[in-house]
C-alpha positions in Angstrom: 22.5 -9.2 0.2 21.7 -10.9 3.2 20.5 -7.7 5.1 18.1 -7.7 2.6 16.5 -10.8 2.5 16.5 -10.0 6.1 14.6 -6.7 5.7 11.9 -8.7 3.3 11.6 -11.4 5.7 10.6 -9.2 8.5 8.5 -7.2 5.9 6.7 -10.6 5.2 6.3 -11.8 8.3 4.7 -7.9 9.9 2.4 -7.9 6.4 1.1 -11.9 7.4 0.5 -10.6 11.3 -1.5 -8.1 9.4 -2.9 -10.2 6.8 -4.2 -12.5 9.9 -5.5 -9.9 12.2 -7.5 -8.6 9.5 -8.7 -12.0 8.4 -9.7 -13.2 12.2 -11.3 -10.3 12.7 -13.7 -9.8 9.8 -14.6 -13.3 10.5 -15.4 -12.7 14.0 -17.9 -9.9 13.7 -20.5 -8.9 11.4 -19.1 -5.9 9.9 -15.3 -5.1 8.2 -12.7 -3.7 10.3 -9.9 -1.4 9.3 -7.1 -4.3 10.4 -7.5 -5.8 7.0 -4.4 -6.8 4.9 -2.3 -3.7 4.9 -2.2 -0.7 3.3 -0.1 -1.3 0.5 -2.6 -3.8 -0.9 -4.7 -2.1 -3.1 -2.4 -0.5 -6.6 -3.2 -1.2 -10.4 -1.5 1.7 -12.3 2.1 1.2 -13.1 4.9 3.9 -13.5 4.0 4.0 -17.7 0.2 4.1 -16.7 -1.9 6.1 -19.5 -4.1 9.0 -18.1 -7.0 7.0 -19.6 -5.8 3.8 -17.4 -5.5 5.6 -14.1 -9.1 7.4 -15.0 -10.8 4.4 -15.3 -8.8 2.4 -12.0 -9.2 5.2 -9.7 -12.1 7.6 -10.0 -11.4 9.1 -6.8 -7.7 10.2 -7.7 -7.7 13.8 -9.3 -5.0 13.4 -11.7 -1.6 15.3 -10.7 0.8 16.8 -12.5 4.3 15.6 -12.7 4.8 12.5 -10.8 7.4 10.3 -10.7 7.5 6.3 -11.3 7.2 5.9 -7.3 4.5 8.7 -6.7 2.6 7.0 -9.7 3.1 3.4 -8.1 1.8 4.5 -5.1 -0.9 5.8 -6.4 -1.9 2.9 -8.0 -1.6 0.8 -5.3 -3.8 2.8 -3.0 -6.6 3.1 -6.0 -6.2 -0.2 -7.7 -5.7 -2.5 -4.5 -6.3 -0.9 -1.0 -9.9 0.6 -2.5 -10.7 -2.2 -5.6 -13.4 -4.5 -4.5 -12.5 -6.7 -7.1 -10.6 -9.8 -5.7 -9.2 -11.1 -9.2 -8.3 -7.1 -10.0 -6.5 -6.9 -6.8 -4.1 -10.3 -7.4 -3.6 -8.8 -10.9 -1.9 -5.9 -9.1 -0.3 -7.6 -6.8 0.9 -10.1 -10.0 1.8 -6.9 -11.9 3.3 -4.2 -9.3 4.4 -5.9 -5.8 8.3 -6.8 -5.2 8.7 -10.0 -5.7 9.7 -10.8 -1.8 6.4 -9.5 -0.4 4.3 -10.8 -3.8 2.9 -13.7 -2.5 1.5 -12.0 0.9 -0.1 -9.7 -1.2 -1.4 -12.5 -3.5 -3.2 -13.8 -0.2 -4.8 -10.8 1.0 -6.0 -9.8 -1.9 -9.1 -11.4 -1.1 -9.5 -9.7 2.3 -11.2 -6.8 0.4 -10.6 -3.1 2.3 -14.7 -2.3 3.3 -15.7 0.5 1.1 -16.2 2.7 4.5 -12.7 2.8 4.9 -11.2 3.2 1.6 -8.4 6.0 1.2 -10.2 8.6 -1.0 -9.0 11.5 -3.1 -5.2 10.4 -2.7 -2.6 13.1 -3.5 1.1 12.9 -3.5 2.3 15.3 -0.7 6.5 14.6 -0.4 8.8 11.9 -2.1 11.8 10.9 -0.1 14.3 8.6 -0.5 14.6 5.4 1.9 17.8 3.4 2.4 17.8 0.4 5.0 19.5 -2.9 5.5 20.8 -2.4 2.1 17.5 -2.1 0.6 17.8 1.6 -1.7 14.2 2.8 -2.9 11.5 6.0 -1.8 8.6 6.7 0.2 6.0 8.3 -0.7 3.7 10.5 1.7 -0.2 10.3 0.1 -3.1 12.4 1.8 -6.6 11.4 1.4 -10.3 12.6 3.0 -10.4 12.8 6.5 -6.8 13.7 7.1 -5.7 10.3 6.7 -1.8 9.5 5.2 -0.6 6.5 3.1 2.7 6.0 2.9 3.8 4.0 0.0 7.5 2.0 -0.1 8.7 1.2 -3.4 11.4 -0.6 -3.7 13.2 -1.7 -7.3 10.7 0.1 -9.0 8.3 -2.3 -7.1 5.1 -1.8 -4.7 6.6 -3.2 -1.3 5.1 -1.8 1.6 2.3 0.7 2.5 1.8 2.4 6.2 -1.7 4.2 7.0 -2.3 6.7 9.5 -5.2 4.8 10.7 -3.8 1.4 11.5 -5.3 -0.4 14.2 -2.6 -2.3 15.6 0.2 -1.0 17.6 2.9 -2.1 15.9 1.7 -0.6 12.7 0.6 2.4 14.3 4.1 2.7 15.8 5.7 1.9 12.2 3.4 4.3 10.5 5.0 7.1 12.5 8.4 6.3 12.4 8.4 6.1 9.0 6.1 9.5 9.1 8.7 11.0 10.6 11.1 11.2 7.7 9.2 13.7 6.2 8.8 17.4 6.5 
């Protein structure tokens, strides 16, 4: 238990460096950079989500066939948070679908809205895997959009809890995004 309250507190702590980079530097230039919140920041569907809901959050997704509860999460995430430009639509998600040890962050970056420039568009599920660390038992989920850029979606408990993009700006997430990359095919 404690390995994993350490796992969420380092998860917490990397998504609030990121939270704060993206923050500092919006409000230093004029236009919206691509270190905003973190990837994982923008989901509204759930893993019971109707075709009609996920239609009317995401009308970039083209609907798949046959995903699971994670694949759908992550999904929603990427349509209903990273890409929503509505603040109160984002916190919702966050509210609804984030793990409850990485809620709050998400809660506060949820107004740090992703500019429409770099939103993740035409999502689709490539690979499920699982992912066990620190005690911590979930999946990742491997999502390619336009432009050959990747989203990689943790879910943990049924639970949005972390999301690493190919096109992070930061080292450290660039250097997370491809270790985690690495556990699929």
């Amino acid at each position: 238990m404690k390995k994993r309250k350490t796992f969420y507190k380092k998860i917490s702590y990397g998504l609030l460096i990121a939270v704060a980079i993206g923050v500092l530097s919006g409000c230093s230039s004029k236009e919206a950079t691509t270190a905003a919140p973190s990837p994982s920041a923008t989901i509204e569907a759930s893993a019971a989500a109707s075709p009609s809901d996920t239609a009317t959050a995401s009308p970039t997704a083209e609907p798949e066939k046959d995903l699971n509860a994670s694949e759908q999460l992550t999904l929603g995430y990427i349509n209903s948070y990273y890409n929503e430009a509505d603040v109160e639509a984002r916190k919702k998600f966050a509210q609804e679908h984030m793990h409850p040890d990485v809620q709050s962050v998400f809660i506060f970056a949820a107004s740090a809205v992703i500019d429409e420039k770099d939103h993740f568009l035409n999502p689709k599920v490539v690979e499920t895997v699982d992912y066990e660390k620190d005690g911590a038992k979930g999946s990742l989920t491997l999502v390619k959009g336009d432009g050959d850029k990747e989203f990689i979606g943790l879910i943990i408990e049924d639970k949005f809890s972390f999301g690493f993009i190919s096109t992070a700006t930061s080292d450290d997430m660039k250097a997370a995004f491809e270790g985690v990359r690495a556990q699929f095919k």
